[in-house]
C-alpha positions in Angstrom: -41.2 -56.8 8.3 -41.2 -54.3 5.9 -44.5 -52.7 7.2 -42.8 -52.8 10.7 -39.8 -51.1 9.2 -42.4 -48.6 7.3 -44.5 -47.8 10.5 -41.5 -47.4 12.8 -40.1 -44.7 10.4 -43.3 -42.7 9.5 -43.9 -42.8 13.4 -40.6 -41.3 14.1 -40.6 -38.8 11.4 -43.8 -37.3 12.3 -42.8 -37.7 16.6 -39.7 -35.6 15.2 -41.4 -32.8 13.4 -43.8 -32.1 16.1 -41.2 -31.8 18.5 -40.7 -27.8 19.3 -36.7 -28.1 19.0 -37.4 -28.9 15.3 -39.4 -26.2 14.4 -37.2 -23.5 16.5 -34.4 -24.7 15.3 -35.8 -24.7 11.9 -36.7 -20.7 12.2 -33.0 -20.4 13.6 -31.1 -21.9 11.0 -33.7 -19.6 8.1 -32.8 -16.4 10.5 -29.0 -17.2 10.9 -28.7 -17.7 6.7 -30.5 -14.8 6.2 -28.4 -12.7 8.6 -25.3 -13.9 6.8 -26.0 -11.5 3.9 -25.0 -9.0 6.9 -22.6 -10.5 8.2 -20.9 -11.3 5.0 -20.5 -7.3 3.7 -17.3 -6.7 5.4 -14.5 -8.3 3.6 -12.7 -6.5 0.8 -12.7 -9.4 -1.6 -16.0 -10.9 -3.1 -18.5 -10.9 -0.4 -20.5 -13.1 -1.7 -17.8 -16.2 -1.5 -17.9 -15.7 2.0 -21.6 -16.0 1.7 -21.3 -19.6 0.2 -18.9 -20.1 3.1 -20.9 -19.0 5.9 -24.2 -20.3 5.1 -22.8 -23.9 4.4 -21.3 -23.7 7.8 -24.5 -22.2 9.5 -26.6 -25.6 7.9 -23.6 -28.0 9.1 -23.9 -26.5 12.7 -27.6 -26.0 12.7 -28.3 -29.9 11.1 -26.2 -31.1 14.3 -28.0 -29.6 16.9 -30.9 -30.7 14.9 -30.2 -34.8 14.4 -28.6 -34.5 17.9 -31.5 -33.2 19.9 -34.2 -35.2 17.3 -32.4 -38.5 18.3 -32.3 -38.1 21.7 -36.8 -36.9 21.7 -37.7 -39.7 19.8 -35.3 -42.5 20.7 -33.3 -41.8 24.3 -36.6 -40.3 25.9 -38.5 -43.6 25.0 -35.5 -45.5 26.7 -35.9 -43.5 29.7 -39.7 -43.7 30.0 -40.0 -47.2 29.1 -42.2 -46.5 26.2 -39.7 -48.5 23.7 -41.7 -51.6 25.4 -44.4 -51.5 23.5 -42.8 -51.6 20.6 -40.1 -54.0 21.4 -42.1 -56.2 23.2 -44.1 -56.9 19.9 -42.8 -59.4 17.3 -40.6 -56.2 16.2 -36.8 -56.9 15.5 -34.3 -54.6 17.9 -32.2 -54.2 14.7 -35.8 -52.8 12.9 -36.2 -50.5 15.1 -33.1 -48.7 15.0 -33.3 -48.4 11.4 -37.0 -47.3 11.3 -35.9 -44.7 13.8 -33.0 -43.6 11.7 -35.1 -43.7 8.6 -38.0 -41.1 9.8 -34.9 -38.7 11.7 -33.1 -38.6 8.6 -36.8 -38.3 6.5 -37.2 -35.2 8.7 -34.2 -33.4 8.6 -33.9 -34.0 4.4 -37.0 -31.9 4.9 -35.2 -29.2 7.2 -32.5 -29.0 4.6 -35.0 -29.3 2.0 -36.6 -25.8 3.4 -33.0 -24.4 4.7 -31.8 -24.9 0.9 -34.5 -23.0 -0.4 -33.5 -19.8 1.9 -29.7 -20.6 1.1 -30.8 -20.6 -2.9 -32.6 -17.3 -1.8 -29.9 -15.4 -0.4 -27.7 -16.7 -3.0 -29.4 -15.0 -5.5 -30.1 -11.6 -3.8 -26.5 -11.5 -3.0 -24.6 -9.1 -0.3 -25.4 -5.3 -0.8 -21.9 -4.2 -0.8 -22.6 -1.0 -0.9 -25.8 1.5 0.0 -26.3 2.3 -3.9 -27.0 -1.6 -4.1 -30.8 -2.0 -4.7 -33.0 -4.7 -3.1 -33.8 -8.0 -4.9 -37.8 -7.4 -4.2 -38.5 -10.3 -5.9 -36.8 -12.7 -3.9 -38.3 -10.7 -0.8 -41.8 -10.5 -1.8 -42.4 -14.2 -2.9 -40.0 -15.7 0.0 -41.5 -13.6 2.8 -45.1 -14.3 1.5 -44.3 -18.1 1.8 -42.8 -18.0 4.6 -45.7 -16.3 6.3 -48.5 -17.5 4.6 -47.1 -20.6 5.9 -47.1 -19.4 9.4 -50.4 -17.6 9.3 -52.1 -20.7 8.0 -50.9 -23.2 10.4 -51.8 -21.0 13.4 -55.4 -20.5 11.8 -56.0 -24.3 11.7 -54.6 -24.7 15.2 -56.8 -22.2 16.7 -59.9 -23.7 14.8 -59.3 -27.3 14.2 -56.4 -28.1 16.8 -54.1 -29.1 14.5 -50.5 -29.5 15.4 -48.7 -26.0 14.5 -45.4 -27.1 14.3 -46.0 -29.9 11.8 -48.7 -27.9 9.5 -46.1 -25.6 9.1 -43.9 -27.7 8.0 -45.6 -29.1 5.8 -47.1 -25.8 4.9 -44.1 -24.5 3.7 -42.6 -27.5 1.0 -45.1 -26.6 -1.6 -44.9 -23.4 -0.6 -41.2 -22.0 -0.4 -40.9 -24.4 -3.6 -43.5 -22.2 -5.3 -41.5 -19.1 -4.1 -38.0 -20.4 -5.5 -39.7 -21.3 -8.9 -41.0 -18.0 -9.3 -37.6 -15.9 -8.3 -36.4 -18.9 -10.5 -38.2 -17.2 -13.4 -38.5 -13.9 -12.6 -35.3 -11.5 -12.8 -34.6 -8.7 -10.3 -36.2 -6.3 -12.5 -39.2 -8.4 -12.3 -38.3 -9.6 -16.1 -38.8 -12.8 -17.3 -36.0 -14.8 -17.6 -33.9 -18.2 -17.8 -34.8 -20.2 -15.2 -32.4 -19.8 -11.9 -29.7 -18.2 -14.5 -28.0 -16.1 -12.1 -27.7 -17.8 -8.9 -28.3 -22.1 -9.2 -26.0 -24.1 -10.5 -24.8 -27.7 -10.2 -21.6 -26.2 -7.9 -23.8 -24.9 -4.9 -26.5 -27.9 -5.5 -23.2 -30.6 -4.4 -21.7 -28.7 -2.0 -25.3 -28.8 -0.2 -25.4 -32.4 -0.9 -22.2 -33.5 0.5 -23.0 -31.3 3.7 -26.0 -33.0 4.0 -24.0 -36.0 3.7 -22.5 -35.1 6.7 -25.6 -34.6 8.6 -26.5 -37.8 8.0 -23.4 -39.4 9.5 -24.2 -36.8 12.6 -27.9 -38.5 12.6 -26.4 -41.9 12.6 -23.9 -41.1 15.4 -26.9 -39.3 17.5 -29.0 -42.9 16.9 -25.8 -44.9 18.2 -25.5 -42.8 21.4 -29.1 -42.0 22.3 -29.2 -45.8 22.7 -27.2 -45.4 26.0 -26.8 -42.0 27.3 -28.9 -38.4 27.3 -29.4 -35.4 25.0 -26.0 -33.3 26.5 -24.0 -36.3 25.8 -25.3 -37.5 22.4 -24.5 -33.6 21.4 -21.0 -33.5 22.7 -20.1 -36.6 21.2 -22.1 -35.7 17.7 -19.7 -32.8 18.2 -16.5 -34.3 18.8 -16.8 -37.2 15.5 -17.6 -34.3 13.2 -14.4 -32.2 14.6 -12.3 -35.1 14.9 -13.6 -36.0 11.1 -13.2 -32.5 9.7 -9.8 -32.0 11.4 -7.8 -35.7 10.5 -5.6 -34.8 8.2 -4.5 -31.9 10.1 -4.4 -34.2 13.7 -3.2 -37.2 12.3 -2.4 -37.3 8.6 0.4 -35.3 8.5 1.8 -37.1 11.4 1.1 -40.8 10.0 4.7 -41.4 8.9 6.5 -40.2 11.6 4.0 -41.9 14.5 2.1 -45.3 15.3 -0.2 -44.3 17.1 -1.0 -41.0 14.8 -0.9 -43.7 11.7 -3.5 -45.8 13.5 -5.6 -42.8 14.4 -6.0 -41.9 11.1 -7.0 -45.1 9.6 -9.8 -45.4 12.4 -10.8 -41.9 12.2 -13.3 -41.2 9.1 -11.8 -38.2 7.1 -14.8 -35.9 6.4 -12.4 -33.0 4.7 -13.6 -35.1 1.2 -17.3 -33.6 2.1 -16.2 -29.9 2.8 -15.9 -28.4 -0.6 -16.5 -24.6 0.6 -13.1 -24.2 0.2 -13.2 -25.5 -3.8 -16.5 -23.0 -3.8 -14.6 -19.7 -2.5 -11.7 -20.5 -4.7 -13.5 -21.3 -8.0 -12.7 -24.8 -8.5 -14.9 -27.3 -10.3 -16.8 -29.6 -8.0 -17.6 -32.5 -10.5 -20.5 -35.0 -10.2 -18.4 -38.0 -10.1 -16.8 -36.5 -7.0 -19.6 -35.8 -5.7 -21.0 -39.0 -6.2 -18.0 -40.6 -4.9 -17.9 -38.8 -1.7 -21.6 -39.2 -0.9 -21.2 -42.7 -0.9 -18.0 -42.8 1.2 -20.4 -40.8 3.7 -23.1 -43.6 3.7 -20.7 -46.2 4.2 -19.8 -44.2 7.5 -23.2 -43.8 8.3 -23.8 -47.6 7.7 -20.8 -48.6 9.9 -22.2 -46.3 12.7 -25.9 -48.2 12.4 -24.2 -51.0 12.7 -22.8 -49.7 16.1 -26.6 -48.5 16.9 -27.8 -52.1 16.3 -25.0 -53.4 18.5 -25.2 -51.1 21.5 -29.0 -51.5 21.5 -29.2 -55.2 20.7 -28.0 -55.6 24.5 -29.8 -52.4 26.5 -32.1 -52.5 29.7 -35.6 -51.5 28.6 -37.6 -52.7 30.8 
């Protein structure tokens, strides 16, 4: 079973990388964060809290559009064209399935946040040019934009010779290589001097906040798997949309309302708080993210997502395929 489980999710990872929405929405997400040392210039406190701010909100937005429209390629479109038969019709359990396919989404998008992290880490440590006597951090220019292109430039020179999938070699291009770039900005000071390694920009603060929004993709992944067994792409990203809202907003809709209403009280119990994975706030105001808390909320978060798969295994232990 476990080879089953195995194939299903290396199958699914790969179908997801090679989809174009991944690697679009890949450039978009690198693009967005990188126009958020722009965007974040223009307050007259520290510009580069709102930096923090922004560019963990730009990788919450961009991973949902991402597990949304990945769950509905690899797992509604097979619904719809029947292809799920071959699969299903083989001594392959339903629930295996499902899990495989969650397993190679959520192996795919770690790897989107993997690459996304790396440019956050970036622009972290070039920081917002406040004003025009600010100089460029050329460091984290030259050996990000190197990678980032050589990654490119290679993966269009094997498609065009050895028909190899761009999107993926890119992809895969890039780990090793945006890893290489991070360890050498990691090393190297802005005065190209050497120094402590990632001194001035990584520390274990940034590293959990990425985690616990990462967290959160996951649950949006999960949620995308549980609808794409019945409905389309518009409607698994609406609804994706509407439990992260409902998450981030319940003490607001219904915590503060508990004592006073039934219903409200009820809401709230059924309604998983995802405030406990939004630590921005605790970023922008200085306060100490500890490891136990992180710990602690990254495992509330996969008992929601496990709850969810449960739903998944439900909905698609019953659904037409054939």
């Amino acid at each position: 079973m476990f080879t089953r489980f195995l194939g299903i999710a290396t199958n699914s990872l790969t179908e997801t990388v090679r989809q174009p929405i991944y690697g679009i929405l890949l450039l978009v997400t690198t693009f967005l964060l990188i126009l958020n040392l722009s965007l974040a210039g223009y307050t007259f406190d520290d510009d580069n809290k709102l930096l923090k701010d922004l560019s963990l909100s730009t990788m919450l937005v961009c991973g949902l559009f991402l597990a949304a429209f990945s769950a509905a390629g690899v797992l509604s479109r097979e619904i719809e064209n029947k292809t799920v038969l071959t699969v299903v019709s083989k001594p392959v359990n339903r629930p295996v399935f499902i899990l495989g396919k969650f397993a190679g989404l959520a192996g795919a998008l770690a790897i989107a946040y993997y690459l996304s992290g790396i440019v956050f880490l970036l622009t972290m440590r070039h920081k917002v040019m406040s004003r025009s006597s600010d100089d460029l951090d050329v460091p984290v220019i030259v050996f990000g934009c190197a990678a980032f292109f050589a990654a490119l430039l290679i993966a269009a020179f094997c498609n065009y010779l050895y028909d190899m999938q761009f999107s993926s070699t890119s992809v895969t291009l890039s780990i090793p290589l945006m890893t290489l770039a991070l360890v050498l900005v990691c090393l190297i000071g802005p005065k190209w001097q050497i120094q402590q390694f990632g001194k001035d920009f990584i520390d274990g603060q940034i590293i959990g906040a990425v985690a616990l929004v990462f967290a959160m993709v996951m649950i949006a992944t999960a949620v995308a798997v549980a609808v794409s067994t019945r409905l389309g792409q518009v409607a698994t990203l609406g609804i994706c949309t509407l439990v992260l809202m409902i998450g981030l907003a319940s003490d607001y809709l219904f915590g503060q309302l508990r004592d006073a209403s039934l219903l409200a009280r009820f809401a709230y119990w059924i309604s998983p708080n995802l405030a406990f994975l939004w630590v921005a706030d605790a970023l922008t105001q200085n306060n100490q993210i500890t490891a136990q808390y992180v710990g602690m909320a990254f495992g509330y978060a996969m008992l929601i997502v496990l709850a969810w798969l449960l739903i998944a295994v439900a909905l698609f232990q019953k659904r037409e395929v054939g």
